[in-house]
N, C-alpha and C positions, 0 to 999 in steps of 0.2 A: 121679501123672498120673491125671488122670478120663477114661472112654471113655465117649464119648456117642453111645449110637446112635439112627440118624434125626437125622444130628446137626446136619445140614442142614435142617431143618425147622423150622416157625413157632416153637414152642415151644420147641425144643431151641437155636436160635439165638441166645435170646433167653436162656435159661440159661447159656452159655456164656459169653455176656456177663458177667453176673454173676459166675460162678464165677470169671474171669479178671480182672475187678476187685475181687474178692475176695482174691485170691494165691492160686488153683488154679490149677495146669498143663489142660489139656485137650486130649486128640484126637476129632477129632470121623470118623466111620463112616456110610456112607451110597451108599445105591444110586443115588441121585438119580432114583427113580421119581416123587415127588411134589417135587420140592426143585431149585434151581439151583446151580450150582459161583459164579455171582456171589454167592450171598447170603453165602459163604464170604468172598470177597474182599470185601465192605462190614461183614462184625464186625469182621474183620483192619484194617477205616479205623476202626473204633468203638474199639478197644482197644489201638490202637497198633501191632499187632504180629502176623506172621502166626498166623494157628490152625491145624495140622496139620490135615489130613484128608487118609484114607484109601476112596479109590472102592470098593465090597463089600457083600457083602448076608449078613443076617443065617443066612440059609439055609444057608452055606457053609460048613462046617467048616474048607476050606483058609484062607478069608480070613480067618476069624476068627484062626485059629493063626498065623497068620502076625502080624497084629495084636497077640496077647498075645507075639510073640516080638519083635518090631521092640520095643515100647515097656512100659514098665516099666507094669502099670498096675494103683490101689491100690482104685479102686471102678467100679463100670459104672450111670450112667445112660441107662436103657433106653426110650426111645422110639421107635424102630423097629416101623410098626404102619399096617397098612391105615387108613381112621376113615371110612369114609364109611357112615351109617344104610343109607341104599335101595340103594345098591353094595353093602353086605352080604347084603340079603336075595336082588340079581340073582344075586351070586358066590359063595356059603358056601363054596364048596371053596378058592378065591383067598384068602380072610379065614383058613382056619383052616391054610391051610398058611404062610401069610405069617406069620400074630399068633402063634399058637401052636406050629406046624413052626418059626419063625424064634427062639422065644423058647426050647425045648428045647435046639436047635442051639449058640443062648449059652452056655446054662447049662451044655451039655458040657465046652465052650471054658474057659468062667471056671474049673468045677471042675480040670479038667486044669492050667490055671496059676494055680490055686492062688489067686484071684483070688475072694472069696468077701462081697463088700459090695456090695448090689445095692438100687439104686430104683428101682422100676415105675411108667412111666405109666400108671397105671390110668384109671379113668372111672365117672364117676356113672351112666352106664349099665346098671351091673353089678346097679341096683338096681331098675329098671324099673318101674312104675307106683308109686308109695308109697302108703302109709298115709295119712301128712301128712307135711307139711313145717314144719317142718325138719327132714329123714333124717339122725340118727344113724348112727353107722359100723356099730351094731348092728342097723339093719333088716334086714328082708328083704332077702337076694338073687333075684329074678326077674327078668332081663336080657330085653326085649323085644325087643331083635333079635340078628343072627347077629352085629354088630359087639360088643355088649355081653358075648353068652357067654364071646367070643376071650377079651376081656380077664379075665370070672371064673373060665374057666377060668386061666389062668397064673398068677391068684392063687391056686387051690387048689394048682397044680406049686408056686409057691414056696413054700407054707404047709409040703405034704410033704417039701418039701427039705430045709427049716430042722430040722422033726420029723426026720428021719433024717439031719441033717449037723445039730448043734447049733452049729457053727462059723461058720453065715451070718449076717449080717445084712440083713434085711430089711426095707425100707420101700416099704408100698403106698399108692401117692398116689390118691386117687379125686376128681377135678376136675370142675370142670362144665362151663361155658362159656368158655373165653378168647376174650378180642376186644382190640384195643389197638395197639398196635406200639411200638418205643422210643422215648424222644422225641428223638431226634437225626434221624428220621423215615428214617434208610437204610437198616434192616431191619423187614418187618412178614410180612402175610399174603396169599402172592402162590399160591391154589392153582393147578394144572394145571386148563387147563379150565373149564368152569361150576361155581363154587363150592358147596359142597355146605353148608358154613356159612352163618350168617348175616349177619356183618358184611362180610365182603370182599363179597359180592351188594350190599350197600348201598355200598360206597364205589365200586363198579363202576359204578352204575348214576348214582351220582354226579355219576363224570368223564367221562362218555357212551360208556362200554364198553360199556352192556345199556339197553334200552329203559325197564324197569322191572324190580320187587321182585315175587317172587311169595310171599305167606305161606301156607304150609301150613296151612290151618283157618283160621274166622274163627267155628265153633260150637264151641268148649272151653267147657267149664263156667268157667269164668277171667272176668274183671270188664270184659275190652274182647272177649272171643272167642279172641284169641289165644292161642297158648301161652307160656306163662312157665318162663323159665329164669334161673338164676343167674349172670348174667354178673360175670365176673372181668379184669382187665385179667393181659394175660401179662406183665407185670413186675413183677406181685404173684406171679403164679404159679412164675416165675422164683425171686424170692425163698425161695418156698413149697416148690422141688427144690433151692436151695442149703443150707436150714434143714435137711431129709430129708439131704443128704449129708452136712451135719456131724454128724449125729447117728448116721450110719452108719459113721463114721468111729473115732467113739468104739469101736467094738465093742463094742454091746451084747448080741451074739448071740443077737437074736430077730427077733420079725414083729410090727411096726407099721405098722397102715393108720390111716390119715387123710385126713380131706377136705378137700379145697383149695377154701373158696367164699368169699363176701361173707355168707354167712345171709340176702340178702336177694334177692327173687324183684322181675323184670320181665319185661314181657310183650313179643311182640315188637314191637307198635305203640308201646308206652313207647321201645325202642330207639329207631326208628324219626323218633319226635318229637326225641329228645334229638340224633340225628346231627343232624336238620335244623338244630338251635339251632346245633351245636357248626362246621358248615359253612358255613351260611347256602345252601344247595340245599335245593329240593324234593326228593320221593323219589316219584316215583309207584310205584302198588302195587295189585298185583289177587291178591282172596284166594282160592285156588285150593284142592283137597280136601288133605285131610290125608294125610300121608307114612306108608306099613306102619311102624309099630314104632316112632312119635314116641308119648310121655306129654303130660299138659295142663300140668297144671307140677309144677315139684319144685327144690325149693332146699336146701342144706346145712347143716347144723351144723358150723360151725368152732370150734366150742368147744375139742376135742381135740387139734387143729394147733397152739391157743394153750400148748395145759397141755403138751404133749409137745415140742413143736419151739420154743417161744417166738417164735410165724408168727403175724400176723394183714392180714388183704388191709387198705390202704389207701388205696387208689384208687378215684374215683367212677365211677360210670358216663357224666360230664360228661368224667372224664378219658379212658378207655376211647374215648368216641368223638371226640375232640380227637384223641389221638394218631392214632386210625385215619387220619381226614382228613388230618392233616399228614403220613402214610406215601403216601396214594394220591395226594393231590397232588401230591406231587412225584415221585411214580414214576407217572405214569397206564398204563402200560403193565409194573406190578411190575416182578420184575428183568428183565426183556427187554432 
């Protein structure tokens, strides 16, 4: 049995998927602070079959024990995690007691039952302004905002963990942009709120939830103004945490971090144009200052994910925004 926390969430729902068409078992874990109890009940239409979930938050040492007690469980996919850039810089204390208080709290839980194969959501964050692109898993760490430290700090707790428990296995995924949804279009990316990402802003504005797009910056040193990021469709990404858990599986007992990206950079008006194709909507859009703690661009080296996990993203950014379109149109009001 796989434990997925945050497992109710964009990402994490969309892994489940997978792992479950795969021939993994999965329970899934989740506060539902950012996430709905439908999205749970539309994988369970995606897979045939219901997905366990367990209402609790990572914080908790009772829920979690109780967790490793109710269900047999053989590795922990960890997504459980604040993610909002400028919500971190309003909230630091919120971010580091949730990503980092909540990620400790696991790790007590898993050690105690004996539970010792773990993947981290991590984030290209962790890397904050680069050098060039495309960032090696060997760059610099300088994390630009409070959301980015969370996560390098947990990767330094699980580095020391491994170092003083040689029995874990570790795998840190460091991702960049997922946008996309599955294509049976009944689960995608339905934030709480004003979307703090960029794709669901666009398919919102779409289906005439939001007036317009507002882009952060239109002065980045970048070739149209905006910022460029390396979008990834989440069902490559998916793919990209089911590779990391067989591999965790194996017990190799060490620490392997890896990028999860395309190697290739788009800007956000390239997005932008390619939804309008893949929709056939306009998207109006006013470029507004730039967000504390946003880079101009930075894109990955997938090279490592290939040699180690035998992972490589396939999916275009034609498809990326296709899927999206076909999530939000037929859910114009996500799972509501």
């Amino acid at each position: 049995m796989i434990l997925l926390t945050g497992g109710a969430g964009y990402i994490a729902l969309h892994t489940a998927a997978v792992l479950i068409e795969t021939g993994h078992d999965v329970v899934l874990f989740d506060n539902f602070c950012n996430s709905k109890p439908l999205a749970v009940e539309r994988l369970a239409a995606i897979v045939g079959r219901p997905v366990p979930c367990v209402q609790g938050d990572v914080r908790s040492r009772t829920d979690l024990d109780g967790l490793f007690d109710q269900y047999s469980i053989d590795a922990v996919i960890h997504f459980a995690g604040l993610k909002a850039v400028g919500e971190s810089a309003a909230e630091p204390l919120r971010y580091y007691d949730n990503n980092v208080g909540g990620s400790l709290v696991l790790l007590e839980a898993m050690q105690q039952a004996e539970v010792r194969r773990i993947v981290f959501s991590s984030s290209a964050c962790v890397y904050g302004e680069p050098d060039a692109s495309p960032i090696p898993e060997s760059a610099a760490l300088r994390p630009a905002n409070v959301y980015g430290r969370t996560k390098l700090m947990v990767e330094e707790i699980l580095r020391d963990l491994q170092l003083a428990a040689p029995g874990w296995s570790v795998a840190l995924l460091r991702y960049f942009n997922p946008v996309g949804a599955h294509p049976s279009g009944l689960i995608g990316e339905d934030p709480n709120g004003v979307p703090n990402n960029l794709m669901p802003f666009v398919t919102q504005v779409a289906v005439g939830r939001r007036p317009q797009l507002q882009v952060f910056g239109g002065d980045y040193p970048t070739p149209d103004g905006s910022g460029v990021r390396d979008y990834i469709h989440v069902m490559d990404l998916a793919d990209g945490h089911r590779a990391a858990l067989d591999w965790a599986l194996r017990d190799p007992r060490e620490v392997l971090t890896a990028n999860l990206g395309t190697g290739q950079g788009y800007s956000v008006l390239d997005l932008v144009r390619s939804f309008e194709q893949a929709s056939g909507r306009a998207i109006p859009y006013r470029i507004v200052a730039r967000r504390a703690g946003d880079v101009a661009a930075y894109w990955g080296d997938p090279l490592l994910a290939r040699q180690r996990l035998g992972w490589t993203a396939r999916r275009t950014l034609e498809d990326m925004c296709r899927d999206s379109w076909n999530w939000q149109s037929r859910n114009p009001q996500g799972f509501a």
